[in-house]
N, C-alpha and C positions, 0 to 999 in steps of 0.2 A: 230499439233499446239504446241507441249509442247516443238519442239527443237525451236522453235521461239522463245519461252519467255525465255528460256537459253540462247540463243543467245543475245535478249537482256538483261536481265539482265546483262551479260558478258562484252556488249559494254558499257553497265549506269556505272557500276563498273572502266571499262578504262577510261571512260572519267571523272570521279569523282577524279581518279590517275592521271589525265594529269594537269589538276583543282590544284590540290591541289599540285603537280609536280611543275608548273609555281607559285602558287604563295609562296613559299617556296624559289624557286630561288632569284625572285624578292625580296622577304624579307632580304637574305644572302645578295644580290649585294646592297641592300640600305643600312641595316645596316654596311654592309662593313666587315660581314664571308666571303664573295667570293671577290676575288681579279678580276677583269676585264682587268684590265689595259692591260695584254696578246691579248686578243681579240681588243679590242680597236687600239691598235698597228697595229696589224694584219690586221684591216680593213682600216688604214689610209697609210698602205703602199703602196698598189696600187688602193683603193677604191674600189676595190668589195670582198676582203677578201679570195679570193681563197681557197685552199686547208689549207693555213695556218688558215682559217676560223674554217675549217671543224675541225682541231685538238682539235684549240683552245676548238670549244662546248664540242668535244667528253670528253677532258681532264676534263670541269666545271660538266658537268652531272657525270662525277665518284664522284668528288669531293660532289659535291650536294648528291651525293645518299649515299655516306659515311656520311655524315652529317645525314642522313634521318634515316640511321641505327643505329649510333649513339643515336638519339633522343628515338628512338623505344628499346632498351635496358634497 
């Protein structure tokens, strides 16, 4: 029973990071530290954002977690 409560404890902790992950983003894109307009673009070019979708996040998430590091310094 004790790798269970690892286990969870492990998952409360990710989802607490994912929590707190979103709304950090959310915060950047409203006050306007993250720039969208990329994405944005990206989803109005063919309307389901394709692959150029996929960069777009991947590129906001470094950006975001740079910012996250940043903070934490």
């Amino acid at each position: 029973m004790k790798w269970t409560s690892g286990a969870i404890a492990t998952v409360r902790r990710q989802i607490h990071l994912a929590q707190e992950y979103r709304s950090r983003l959310i915060s950047d894109v409203v006050t306007g530290k993250l720039d969208v307009r990329e994405a944005a673009k990206a989803l109005d070019e063919d309307g389901s954002g394709g692959d150029g979708e996929q960069e777009v996040l991947l590129e906001t998430e470094d950006r975001v977690g740079e910012n996250l590091g940043e903070d934490q310094r």
